[in-house]
C-alpha positions, -999 to +999 in steps of 0.1 A: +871+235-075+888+260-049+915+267-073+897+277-100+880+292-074+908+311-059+921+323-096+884+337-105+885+356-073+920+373-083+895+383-118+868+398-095+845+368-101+835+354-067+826+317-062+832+285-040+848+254-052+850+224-032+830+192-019+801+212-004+796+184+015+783+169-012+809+139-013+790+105-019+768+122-052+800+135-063+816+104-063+785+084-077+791+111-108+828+102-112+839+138-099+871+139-077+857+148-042+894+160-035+890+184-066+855+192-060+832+213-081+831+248-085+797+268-078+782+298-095+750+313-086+728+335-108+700+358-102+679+377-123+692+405-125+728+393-133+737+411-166+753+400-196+781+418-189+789+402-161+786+366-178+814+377-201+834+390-176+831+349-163+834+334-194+865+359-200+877+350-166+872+314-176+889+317-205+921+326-187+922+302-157+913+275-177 
């Protein structure tokens, strides 16, 4: 989570990654709370543009 998180930031994408304190659920779902998740947020008015800049971005750090 905060890696991925720390790469898509060096791609302009910004985002959190971590446990958001979140830890039991994550852990009833089989995630890592030491890798965590990484979390996104969309609005309306977010273009396509910018959700292939992500998925680009994604691309890369994945």
């Amino acid at each position: 989570g905060a890696e991925v998180a720390a790469d898509l930031a060096r791609h302009g994408i910004m985002c959190g990654g971590g446990d958001f304190y979140a830890q039991r659920p994550l852990a009833a779902m089989g995630v890592d709370p030491e890798r965590g998740v990484l979390r996104l947020s969309f609005v309306h008015y977010t273009s396509k543009a910018e959700i292939d800049k992500l998925l680009n971005a994604l691309d890369d750090v994945l």
